[in-house]
C-alpha positions as CSV (number, residue, x, y, z in Angstrom):
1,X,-11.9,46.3,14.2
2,X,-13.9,43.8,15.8
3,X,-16.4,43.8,13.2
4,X,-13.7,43.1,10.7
5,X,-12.0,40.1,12.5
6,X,-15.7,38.4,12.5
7,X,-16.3,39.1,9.0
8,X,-12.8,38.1,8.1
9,X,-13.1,34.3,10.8
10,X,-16.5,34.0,8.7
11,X,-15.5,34.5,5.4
12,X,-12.5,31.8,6.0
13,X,-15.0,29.5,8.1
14,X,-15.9,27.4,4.7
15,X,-12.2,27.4,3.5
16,X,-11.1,26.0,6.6
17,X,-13.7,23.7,6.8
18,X,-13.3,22.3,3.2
19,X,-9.1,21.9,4.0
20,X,-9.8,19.9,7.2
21,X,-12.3,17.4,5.3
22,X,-10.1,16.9,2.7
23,X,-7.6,16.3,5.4
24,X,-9.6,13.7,6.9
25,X,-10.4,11.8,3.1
26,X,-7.1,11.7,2.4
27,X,-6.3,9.8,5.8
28,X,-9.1,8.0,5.3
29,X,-8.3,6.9,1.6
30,X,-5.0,5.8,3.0
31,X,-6.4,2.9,5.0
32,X,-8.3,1.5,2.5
33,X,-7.6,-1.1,0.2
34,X,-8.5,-0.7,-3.6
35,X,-9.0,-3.4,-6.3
36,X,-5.8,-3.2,-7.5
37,X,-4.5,-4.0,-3.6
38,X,-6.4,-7.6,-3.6
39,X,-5.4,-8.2,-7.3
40,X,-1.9,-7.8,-5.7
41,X,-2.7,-9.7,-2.7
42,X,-3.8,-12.2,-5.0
43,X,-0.8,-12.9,-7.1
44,X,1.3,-13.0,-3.9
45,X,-1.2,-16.0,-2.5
46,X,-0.5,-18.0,-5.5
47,X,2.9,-18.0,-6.0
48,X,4.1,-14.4,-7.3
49,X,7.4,-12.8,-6.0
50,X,7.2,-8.8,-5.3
51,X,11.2,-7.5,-5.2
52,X,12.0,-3.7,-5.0
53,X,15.5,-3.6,-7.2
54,X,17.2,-0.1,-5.5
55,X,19.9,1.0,-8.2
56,X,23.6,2.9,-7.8
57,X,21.7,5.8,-8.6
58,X,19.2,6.2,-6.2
59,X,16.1,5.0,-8.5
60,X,13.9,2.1,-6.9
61,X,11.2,0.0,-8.7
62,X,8.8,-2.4,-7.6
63,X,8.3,-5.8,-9.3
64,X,6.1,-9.0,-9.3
65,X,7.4,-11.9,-11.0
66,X,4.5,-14.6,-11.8
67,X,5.5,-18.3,-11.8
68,X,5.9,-17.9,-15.8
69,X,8.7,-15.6,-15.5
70,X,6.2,-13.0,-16.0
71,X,7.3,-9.5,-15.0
72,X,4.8,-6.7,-14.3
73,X,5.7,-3.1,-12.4
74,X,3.8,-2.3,-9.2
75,X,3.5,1.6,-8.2
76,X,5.3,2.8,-4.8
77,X,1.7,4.3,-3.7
78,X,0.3,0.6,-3.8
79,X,3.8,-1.2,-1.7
80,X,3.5,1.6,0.4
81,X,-0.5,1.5,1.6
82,X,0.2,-2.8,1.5
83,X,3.6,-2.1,3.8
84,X,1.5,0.6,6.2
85,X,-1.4,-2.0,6.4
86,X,0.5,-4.3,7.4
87,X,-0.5,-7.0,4.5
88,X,3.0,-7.7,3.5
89,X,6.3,-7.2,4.6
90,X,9.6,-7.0,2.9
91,X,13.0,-9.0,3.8
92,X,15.4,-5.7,3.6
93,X,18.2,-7.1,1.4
94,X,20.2,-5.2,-0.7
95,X,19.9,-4.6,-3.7
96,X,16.6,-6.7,-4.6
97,X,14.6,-6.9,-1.3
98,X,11.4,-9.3,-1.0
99,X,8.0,-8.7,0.2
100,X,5.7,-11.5,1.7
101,X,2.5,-11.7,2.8
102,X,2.4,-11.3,6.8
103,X,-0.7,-13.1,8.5
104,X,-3.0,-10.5,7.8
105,X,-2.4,-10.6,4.4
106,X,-2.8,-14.5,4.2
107,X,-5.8,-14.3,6.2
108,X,-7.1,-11.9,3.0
109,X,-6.2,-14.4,0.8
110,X,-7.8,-17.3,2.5
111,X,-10.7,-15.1,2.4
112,X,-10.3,-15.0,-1.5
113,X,-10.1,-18.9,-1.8
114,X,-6.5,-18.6,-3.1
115,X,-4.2,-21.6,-2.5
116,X,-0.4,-21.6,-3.3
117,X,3.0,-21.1,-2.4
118,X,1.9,-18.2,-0.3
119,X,0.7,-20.2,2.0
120,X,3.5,-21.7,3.4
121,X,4.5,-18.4,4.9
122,X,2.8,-17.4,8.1
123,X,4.7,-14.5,10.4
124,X,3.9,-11.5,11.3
125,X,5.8,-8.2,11.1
């Protein structure tokens, strides 16, 4: 039986290993920001408004209104890495809440060279 359980811990040895890297990418992945995350940022550092509408229903949707009345959807995944990373942070109102850039976030647009309304706002959350 001994001879069984070895075979059996080796024979798993490279399933196990392949879970627990994946594991690790994926909390890795997380804490990154992508393209998309700076084109964002961007928007936000010159003006842009982010709002999350939450409806009777349940549903929630995230939108970014540019200075030209502009509207453009934003995916959950993306508010969600932005809010974990601490680049923006949101107002809580009910039912349209408001995300703004925390200092982090203005430090990344400074970075960028952006200049707008964005600026104004300096906190932390």
């Amino acid at each position: 039986m001994d001879c069984l359980n070895a075979i059996h811990f080796f024979c798993l040895l490279p399933i196990t290993y392949g879970c627990i890297q994946s594991v690790y990418m994926n909390l890795f992945l997380r804490w990154r920001l992508y393209p998309a995350d700076y084109e964002l940022i961007g928007h936000l550092g010159s003006g842009s408004t982010l709002k999350s509408h939450r409806f009777l229903d349940g549903q929630k949707r995230y939108t970014l209104y540019g200075p030209d009345e502009e509207q453009t959807d934003v995916a959950w995944k993306q508010v969600q890495r932005l809010l974990r990373l601490k680049i923006i942070t949101t107002n809580q109102k009910f039912p349209a809440a408001t995300f703004l850039l925390t200092n982090k976030g203005q430090a990344l647009v400074n970075a960028k060279g952006i200049r707008g309304v964005g600026s104004i706002v300096k906190f932390d959350s």
